[in-house]
N, C-alpha and C positions, 0 to 999 in steps of 0.2 A: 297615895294620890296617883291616878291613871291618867289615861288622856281625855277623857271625859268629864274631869275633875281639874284640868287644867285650863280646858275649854270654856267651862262652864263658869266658875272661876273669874276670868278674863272677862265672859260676857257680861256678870254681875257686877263686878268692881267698875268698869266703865261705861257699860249703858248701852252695851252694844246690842243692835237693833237687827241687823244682816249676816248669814253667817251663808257661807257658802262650803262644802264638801266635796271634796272631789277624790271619785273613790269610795260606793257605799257599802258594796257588797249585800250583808245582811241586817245592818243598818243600825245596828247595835248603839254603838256609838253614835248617830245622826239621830234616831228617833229617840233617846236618852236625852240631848240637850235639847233647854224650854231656852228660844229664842225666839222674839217676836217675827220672825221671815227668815226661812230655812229654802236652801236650794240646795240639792243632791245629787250630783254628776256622777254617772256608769253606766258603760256603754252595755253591760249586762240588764238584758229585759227582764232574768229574775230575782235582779236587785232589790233594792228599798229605793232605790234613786229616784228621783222625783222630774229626774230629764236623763232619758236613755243617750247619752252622746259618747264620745269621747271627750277627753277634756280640749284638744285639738279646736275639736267642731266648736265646743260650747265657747270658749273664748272668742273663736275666730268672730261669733255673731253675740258677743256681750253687751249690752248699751245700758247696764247699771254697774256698778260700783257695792260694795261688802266691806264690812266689818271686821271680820273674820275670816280668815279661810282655814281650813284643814287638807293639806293636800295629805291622800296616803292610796295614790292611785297606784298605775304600775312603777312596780321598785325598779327603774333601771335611770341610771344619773340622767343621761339625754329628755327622758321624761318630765323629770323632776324637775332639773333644772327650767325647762320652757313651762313647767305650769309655778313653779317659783314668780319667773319673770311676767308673766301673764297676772299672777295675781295680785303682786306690787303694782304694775301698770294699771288693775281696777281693783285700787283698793284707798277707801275714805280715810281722812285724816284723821293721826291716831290710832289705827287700827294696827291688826298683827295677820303674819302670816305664820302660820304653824305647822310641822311638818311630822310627819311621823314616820319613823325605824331609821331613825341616825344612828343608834349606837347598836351594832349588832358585838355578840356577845363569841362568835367564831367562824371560821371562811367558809363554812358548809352554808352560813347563813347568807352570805352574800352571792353565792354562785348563780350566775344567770345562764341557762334560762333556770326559771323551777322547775324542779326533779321531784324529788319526795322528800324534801325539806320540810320539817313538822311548823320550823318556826323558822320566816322568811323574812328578811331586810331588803334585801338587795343588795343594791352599790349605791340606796342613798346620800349615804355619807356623802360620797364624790363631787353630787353636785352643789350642796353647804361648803366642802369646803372650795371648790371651786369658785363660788361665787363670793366668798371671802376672800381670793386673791384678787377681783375685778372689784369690788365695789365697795368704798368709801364712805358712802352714804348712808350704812344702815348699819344696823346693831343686829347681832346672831350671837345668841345661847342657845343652850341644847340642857334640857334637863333631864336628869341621871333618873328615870323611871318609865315603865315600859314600852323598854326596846328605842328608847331616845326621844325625845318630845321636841323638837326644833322649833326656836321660837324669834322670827325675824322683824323690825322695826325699821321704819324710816325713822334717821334722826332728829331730831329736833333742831332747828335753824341752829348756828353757830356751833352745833356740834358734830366732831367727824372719826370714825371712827378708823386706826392704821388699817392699812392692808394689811393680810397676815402675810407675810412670807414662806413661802412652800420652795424646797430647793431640792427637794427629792420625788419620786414621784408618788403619786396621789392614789397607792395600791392598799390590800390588807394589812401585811405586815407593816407598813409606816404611818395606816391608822391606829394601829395597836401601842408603837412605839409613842405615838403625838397627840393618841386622843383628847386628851383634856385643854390639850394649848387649840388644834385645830378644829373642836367643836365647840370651844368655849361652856364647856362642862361645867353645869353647876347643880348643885342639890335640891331637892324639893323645899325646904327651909329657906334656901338662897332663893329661889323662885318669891315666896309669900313674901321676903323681905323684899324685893326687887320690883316684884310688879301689883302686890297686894295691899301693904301697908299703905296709911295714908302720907300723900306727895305733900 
Protein backbone atom coordinates (compact mmCIF):
# COMPACT_ATOMS: atom_id res chain seq x y z
CA UNK A 1 0.00 0.00 0.00
CA UNK A 2 1.57 3.44 -1.25
CA UNK A 3 0.52 6.83 -0.92
CA UNK A 4 -1.87 6.65 -3.57
CA UNK A 5 -3.45 3.72 -2.08
CA UNK A 6 -3.87 5.40 1.18
CA UNK A 7 -5.27 8.51 -0.45
CA UNK A 8 -7.52 6.77 -2.35
CA UNK A 9 -8.57 4.58 0.29
CA UNK A 10 -9.68 7.49 2.61
CA UNK A 11 -11.51 9.13 -0.27
CA UNK A 12 -13.58 5.91 -0.88
CA UNK A 13 -14.35 4.89 2.70
CA UNK A 14 -15.70 8.47 3.54
CA UNK A 15 -17.20 10.09 0.51
CA UNK A 16 -14.77 12.52 0.14
CA UNK A 17 -15.58 14.82 -2.47
CA UNK A 18 -12.42 17.68 -2.34
CA UNK A 19 -8.91 16.73 -2.33
CA UNK A 20 -6.40 19.37 -2.68
CA UNK A 21 -2.24 18.55 -3.39
CA UNK A 22 0.24 20.48 -2.68
CA UNK A 23 3.30 19.60 -4.27
CA UNK A 24 2.69 18.02 -7.88
CA UNK A 25 5.58 17.69 -9.49
CA UNK A 26 4.84 15.03 -12.15
CA UNK A 27 1.70 14.30 -10.94
CA UNK A 28 1.85 10.84 -10.54
CA UNK A 29 0.27 10.55 -7.61
CA UNK A 30 -2.49 13.59 -8.31
CA UNK A 31 -3.55 12.36 -11.67
CA UNK A 32 -3.79 8.62 -10.31
CA UNK A 33 -6.51 9.50 -7.73
CA UNK A 34 -10.47 9.45 -9.02
CA UNK A 35 -11.81 12.28 -6.91
CA UNK A 36 -14.83 14.21 -7.74
CA UNK A 37 -12.67 17.98 -7.58
CA UNK A 38 -9.01 17.87 -7.43
CA UNK A 39 -6.72 21.02 -7.02
CA UNK A 40 -2.91 20.78 -7.56
CA UNK A 41 -0.57 23.34 -6.09
CA UNK A 42 3.20 24.01 -7.74
CA UNK A 43 4.84 26.71 -8.21
CA UNK A 44 6.65 24.68 -11.22
CA UNK A 45 4.91 25.65 -14.71
CA UNK A 46 6.17 22.22 -15.80
CA UNK A 47 4.29 20.44 -13.32
CA UNK A 48 0.91 18.57 -13.51
CA UNK A 49 -0.53 21.24 -11.07
CA UNK A 50 -3.57 22.53 -11.97
CA UNK A 51 -2.59 26.19 -10.08
CA UNK A 52 1.09 27.32 -10.62
CA UNK A 53 1.41 29.11 -7.08
CA UNK A 54 3.26 28.44 -4.23
CA UNK A 55 1.50 27.08 -1.57
CA UNK A 56 2.13 30.57 0.47
CA UNK A 57 0.13 32.34 -2.49
CA UNK A 58 -2.44 29.79 -2.94
CA UNK A 59 -3.65 29.66 0.93
CA UNK A 60 -3.03 33.24 1.27
CA UNK A 61 -6.13 33.77 -1.32
CA UNK A 62 -8.27 30.27 -0.50
CA UNK A 63 -12.04 30.82 0.03
CA UNK A 64 -13.05 27.12 -0.14
CA UNK A 65 -12.38 24.49 2.22
CA UNK A 66 -11.15 20.35 1.20
CA UNK A 67 -11.50 17.13 2.14
CA UNK A 68 -8.31 15.98 1.87
CA UNK A 69 -5.14 17.41 1.56
CA UNK A 70 -1.78 15.92 0.52
CA UNK A 71 0.97 18.09 1.47
CA UNK A 72 4.52 16.84 -0.05
CA UNK A 73 5.66 20.25 -1.29
CA UNK A 74 9.11 21.50 -0.18
CA UNK A 75 10.67 19.13 2.41
CA UNK A 76 11.94 21.65 4.95
CA UNK A 77 9.91 21.73 8.65
CA UNK A 78 9.26 25.71 8.30
CA UNK A 79 7.21 24.81 5.10
CA UNK A 80 5.53 22.08 6.19
CA UNK A 81 4.56 23.05 9.14
CA UNK A 82 2.61 26.47 7.69
CA UNK A 83 0.96 24.37 5.05
CA UNK A 84 0.05 21.71 7.87
CA UNK A 85 -1.62 24.82 9.63
CA UNK A 86 -3.07 26.42 6.51
CA UNK A 87 -4.71 23.16 5.76
CA UNK A 88 -6.36 22.41 9.06
CA UNK A 89 -7.52 26.04 9.00
CA UNK A 90 -9.42 25.12 5.45
CA UNK A 91 -10.34 21.86 5.87
CA UNK A 92 -14.22 20.33 6.21
CA UNK A 93 -15.44 18.41 9.00
CA UNK A 94 -14.26 14.93 9.08
CA UNK A 95 -11.54 15.33 6.85
CA UNK A 96 -7.70 14.41 7.07
CA UNK A 97 -4.55 16.06 6.39
CA UNK A 98 -1.99 13.79 5.01
CA UNK A 99 1.63 14.29 4.82
CA UNK A 100 4.30 12.73 3.04
CA UNK A 101 8.29 11.76 3.90
CA UNK A 102 7.84 11.48 7.68
CA UNK A 103 9.96 8.68 8.11
CA UNK A 104 13.19 9.08 6.42
CA UNK A 105 15.24 5.85 6.44
CA UNK A 106 19.15 7.95 7.00
CA UNK A 107 20.60 11.60 7.48
CA UNK A 108 21.76 11.83 3.92
CA UNK A 109 18.06 11.76 3.41
CA UNK A 110 17.15 14.65 5.35
CA UNK A 111 20.07 17.22 4.46
CA UNK A 112 18.80 20.47 3.39
CA UNK A 113 19.26 21.95 0.94
CA UNK A 114 19.14 18.92 -1.79
CA UNK A 115 22.39 17.82 -3.21
CA UNK A 116 22.33 14.62 -5.03
CA UNK A 117 20.28 12.78 -2.80
CA UNK A 118 18.53 9.92 -4.92
CA UNK A 119 15.83 9.66 -2.26
CA UNK A 120 14.82 12.86 -0.50
CA UNK A 121 12.59 13.63 2.96
CA UNK A 122 13.83 16.49 4.37
CA UNK A 123 13.37 17.46 7.86
CA UNK A 124 9.67 16.75 7.62
CA UNK A 125 9.65 14.88 10.43
CA UNK A 126 10.31 18.21 12.60
CA UNK A 127 7.48 19.87 11.79
CA UNK A 128 4.86 16.56 12.95
CA UNK A 129 6.64 16.37 15.65
CA UNK A 130 6.71 19.79 16.50
CA UNK A 131 3.24 20.19 16.17
CA UNK A 132 2.59 17.30 18.46
CA UNK A 133 4.18 19.28 21.35
CA UNK A 134 1.64 22.35 20.56
CA UNK A 135 -1.59 20.80 19.80
CA UNK A 136 -4.10 18.92 21.65
CA UNK A 137 -6.71 18.91 19.50
CA UNK A 138 -5.85 16.49 16.80
CA UNK A 139 -4.78 13.07 16.25
CA UNK A 140 -1.31 12.30 14.28
CA UNK A 141 -0.15 8.70 12.88
CA UNK A 142 2.33 8.22 10.62
CA UNK A 143 2.13 5.06 8.52
CA UNK A 144 5.10 2.69 8.20
CA UNK A 145 5.10 2.76 4.10
CA UNK A 146 6.69 4.91 1.51
CA UNK A 147 8.90 6.95 3.13
CA UNK A 148 6.13 7.74 6.05
CA UNK A 149 2.54 8.59 5.17
CA UNK A 150 1.44 11.22 7.89
CA UNK A 151 -1.98 11.15 8.78
CA UNK A 152 -3.57 14.07 10.99
CA UNK A 153 -7.45 14.52 12.34
CA UNK A 154 -9.24 16.90 14.14
CA UNK A 155 -10.74 15.23 17.10
CA UNK A 156 -13.91 14.47 17.76
CA UNK A 157 -15.82 16.83 20.48
CA UNK A 158 -14.97 15.42 24.06
CA UNK A 159 -11.89 13.87 22.77
CA UNK A 160 -8.24 15.07 23.45
CA UNK A 161 -5.41 13.92 22.52
CA UNK A 162 -1.85 14.42 25.35
CA UNK A 163 0.77 16.57 24.14
CA UNK A 164 3.75 14.44 23.44
CA UNK A 165 6.55 15.44 25.54
CA UNK A 166 9.81 16.16 23.63
CA UNK A 167 12.81 16.94 26.19
CA UNK A 168 15.45 16.55 23.94
CA UNK A 169 16.05 18.11 20.83
CA UNK A 170 14.05 17.54 17.70
CA UNK A 171 17.27 16.48 15.45
CA UNK A 172 18.16 12.93 13.36
CA UNK A 173 19.66 11.16 15.81
CA UNK A 174 16.72 11.56 18.49
CA UNK A 175 14.30 10.70 15.61
CA UNK A 176 15.97 7.60 15.12
CA UNK A 177 16.12 6.93 18.92
CA UNK A 178 12.03 8.03 19.28
CA UNK A 179 10.71 7.31 16.16
CA UNK A 180 7.77 5.19 16.81
CA UNK A 181 6.53 7.08 20.14
CA UNK A 182 7.18 10.74 18.32
CA UNK A 183 5.56 9.78 14.93
CA UNK A 184 3.06 7.60 16.33
CA UNK A 185 4.14 4.82 13.94
CA UNK A 186 1.85 2.43 12.88
CA UNK A 187 1.60 -0.38 10.20
CA UNK A 188 -0.53 -0.52 7.02
CA UNK A 189 -2.82 -3.45 8.66
CA UNK A 190 -3.02 -0.81 11.79
CA UNK A 191 -4.15 1.74 9.23
CA UNK A 192 -7.25 -0.61 7.39
CA UNK A 193 -8.14 -1.35 11.21
CA UNK A 194 -8.14 2.21 12.37
CA UNK A 195 -9.52 4.20 9.67
CA UNK A 196 -10.98 1.48 7.16
CA UNK A 197 -13.10 -1.04 8.93
CA UNK A 198 -16.63 -0.20 9.52
CA UNK A 199 -17.13 2.50 12.67
Amino acid sequence: MNRTDILQSLIDKYGLKKMCEIGVQAGHNFNAIKCEYKVGVDPDKSSAATIYETSDEFFSKLKEKFDIYWIDGLHESPFVERDIINALNNLNEGGFVCCHDMLPTNFHMTEIPLTDQNEWTGDCYKAFVKLRTERDDLTFRTVETDWGCGIITKNKEGVKSELLKVNVPIDYDNFCANKHEWMNVISVPQFKQLYLQNE
